[in-house]
N, C-alpha and C positions, 0 to 999 in steps of 0.2 A: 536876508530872509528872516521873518519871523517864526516864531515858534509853533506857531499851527502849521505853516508848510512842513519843517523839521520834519515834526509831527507825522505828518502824513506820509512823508518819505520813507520815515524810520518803519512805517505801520506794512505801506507797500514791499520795502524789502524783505520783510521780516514774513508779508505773504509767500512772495513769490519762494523765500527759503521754505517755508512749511512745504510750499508745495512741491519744490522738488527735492526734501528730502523724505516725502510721501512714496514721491514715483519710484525713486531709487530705492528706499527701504520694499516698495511691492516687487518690484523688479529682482531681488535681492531673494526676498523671500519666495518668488516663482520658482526662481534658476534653482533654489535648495529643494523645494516640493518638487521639482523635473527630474533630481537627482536620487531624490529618496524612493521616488517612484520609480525610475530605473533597478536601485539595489532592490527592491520587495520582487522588482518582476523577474532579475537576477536570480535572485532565490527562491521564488518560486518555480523556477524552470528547472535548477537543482535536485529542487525537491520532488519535483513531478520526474523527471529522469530515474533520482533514487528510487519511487513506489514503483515506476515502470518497469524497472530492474530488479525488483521485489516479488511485483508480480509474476514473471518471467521464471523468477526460479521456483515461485509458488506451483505455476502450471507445468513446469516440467516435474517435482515433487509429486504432481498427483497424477501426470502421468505414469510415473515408476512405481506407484499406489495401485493405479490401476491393473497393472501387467504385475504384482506382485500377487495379488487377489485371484487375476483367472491364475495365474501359473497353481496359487494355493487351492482352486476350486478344482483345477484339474485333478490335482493331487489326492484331493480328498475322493473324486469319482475315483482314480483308482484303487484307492483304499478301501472306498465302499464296496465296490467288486471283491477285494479277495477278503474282505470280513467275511462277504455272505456265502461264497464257496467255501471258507474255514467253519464258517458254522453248519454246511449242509455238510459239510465232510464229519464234522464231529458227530451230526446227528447220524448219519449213517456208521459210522463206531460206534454208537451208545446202541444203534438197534443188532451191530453185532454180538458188543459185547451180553447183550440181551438175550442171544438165540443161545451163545455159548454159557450162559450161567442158567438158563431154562435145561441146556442141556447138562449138566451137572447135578 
């Protein structure tokens, strides 16, 4: 064999290595990007669970918000009621004690 065949021998295996250690290196690097896309969606589902479970006790917190408010508004109509019966009772004292110092 002369040395331009060598040559070209050496050239073609040295192809055919480039090229399959192209595939194997993409092959290589797929299988990692399949994995790393797994773990984000892992954790993403984690994560979405957590905010669900967040929320969950955010709407229960306002519902016991809400039922704290009417029980307080109730509260306050009743209060409002015996203010204004204490203040019609006082004014009807101030016009007693009115008739009994007229009469003095």
């Amino acid at each position: 064999m002369d040395n331009a065949t060598i040559g070209l021998i050496c050239t073609v295996i040295g192809a055919v290595l480039g090229v399959v250690g192209t595939i194997t290196g993409m092959r290589k690097a797929s299988k990692e990007n399949e994995k790393d896309i797994e773990n984000k969606a892992e954790k993403s589902a984690e994560c979405n669970t957590r905010i669900e479970t967040k929320l969950d006790y955010i709407g229960k917190d306002v519902k016991d918000i809400k039922y704290d408010i009417r029980t307080h508004e109730a509260r306050m109509g009743s209060i409002e009621e015996r203010v204004t019966r204490v203040e019609e009772s006082a004014k009807s004292a101030h016009k007693r004690l009115d008739g009994i110092e007229r009469e003095e």
